[in-house]
N, C-alpha and C positions, 0 to 999 in steps of 0.2 A: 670852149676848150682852150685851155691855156696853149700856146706859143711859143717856140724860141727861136732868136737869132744867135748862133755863132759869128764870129771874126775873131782877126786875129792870127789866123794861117798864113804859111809862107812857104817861103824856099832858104833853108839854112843849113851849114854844114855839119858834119859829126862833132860833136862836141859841142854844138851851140845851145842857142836858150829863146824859147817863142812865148809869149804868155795870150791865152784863148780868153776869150769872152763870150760869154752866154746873156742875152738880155731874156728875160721873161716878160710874156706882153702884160701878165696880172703877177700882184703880190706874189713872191714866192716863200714869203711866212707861213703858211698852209700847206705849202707842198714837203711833204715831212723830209724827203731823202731826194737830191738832185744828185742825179748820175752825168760824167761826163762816159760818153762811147768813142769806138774809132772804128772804121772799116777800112782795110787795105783791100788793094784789085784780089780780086780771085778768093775773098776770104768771109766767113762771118762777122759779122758787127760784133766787137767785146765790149766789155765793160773795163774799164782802165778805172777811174774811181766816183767813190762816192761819199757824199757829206751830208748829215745829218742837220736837221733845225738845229740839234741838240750840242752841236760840233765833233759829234761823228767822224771817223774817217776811215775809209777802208780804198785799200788799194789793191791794183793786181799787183803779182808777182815780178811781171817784166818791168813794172815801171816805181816799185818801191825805191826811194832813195833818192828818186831822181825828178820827178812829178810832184808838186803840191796843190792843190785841191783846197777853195777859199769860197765863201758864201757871202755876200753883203744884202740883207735883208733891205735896207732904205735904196738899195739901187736897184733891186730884184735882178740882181744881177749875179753868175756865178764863177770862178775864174780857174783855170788849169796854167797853171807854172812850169814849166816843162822845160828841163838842163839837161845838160852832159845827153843830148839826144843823140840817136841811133838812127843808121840808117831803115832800123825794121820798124823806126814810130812810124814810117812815112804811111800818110792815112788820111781820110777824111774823120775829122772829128765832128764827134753832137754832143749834145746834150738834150738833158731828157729828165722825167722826174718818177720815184715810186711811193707806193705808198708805206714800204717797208722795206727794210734791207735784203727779206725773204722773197721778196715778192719779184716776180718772173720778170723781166723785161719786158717793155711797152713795142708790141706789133710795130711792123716794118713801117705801114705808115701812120705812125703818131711824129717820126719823124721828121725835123727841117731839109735843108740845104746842106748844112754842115762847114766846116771850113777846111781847106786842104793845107797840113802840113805835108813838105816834102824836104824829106833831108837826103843831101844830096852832097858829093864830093865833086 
């Protein structure tokens, strides 16, 4: 079963810019659709974006504009670019993978560690 490590989390102000890292321990050439997630205290895990083999992109609502979402198939590695942040991103993020943009989100624990963004004034 494939793996991931997040880094890259921190602590930045409103308005600042963090870039996340996701390593896959196998190829992620095969994993058709790599989602990044985030969970804040008290809340359900969401789905912020996702990127297709194909170069796909789909974003949530709250983070359109401001988030971009990058695939490097030779590093199997995935990357969230994250500006102009809020203090409502603060969250653990993951990443994760589907087999289709349709397709449910992967059970609580398919997931890693995560990395914590905290933005903070």
């Amino acid at each position: 079963q494939v793996q991931f490590v997040e880094s890259g989390g921190g602590v930045v102000q409103p308005g600042g810019s963090l870039r996340l890292s996701c390593v896959a321990s196998e190829s992620i050439t095969s994993l058709y659709v790599m989602d990044w997630y985030r969970q804040a205290p008290g809340k359900q895990r969401e789905l912020v974006a996702s990127i297709t083999s194909f170069g796909n992109i789909v974003y949530a609502d709250s983070v359109k504009g401001r988030f971009t979402i990058s695939r490097d198939g030779a590093k199997n590695t995935i990357y969230l670019q994250m500006d102009s942040l809020k203090l409502e991103d603060t969250a653990v993020y993951y990443c994760n993978w589907r087999s289709g943009l349709r397709f449910p989100l992967p059970p609580s624990n398919a997931f890693g560690q995560g990395t914590q963004v905290t933005v903070s004034s």
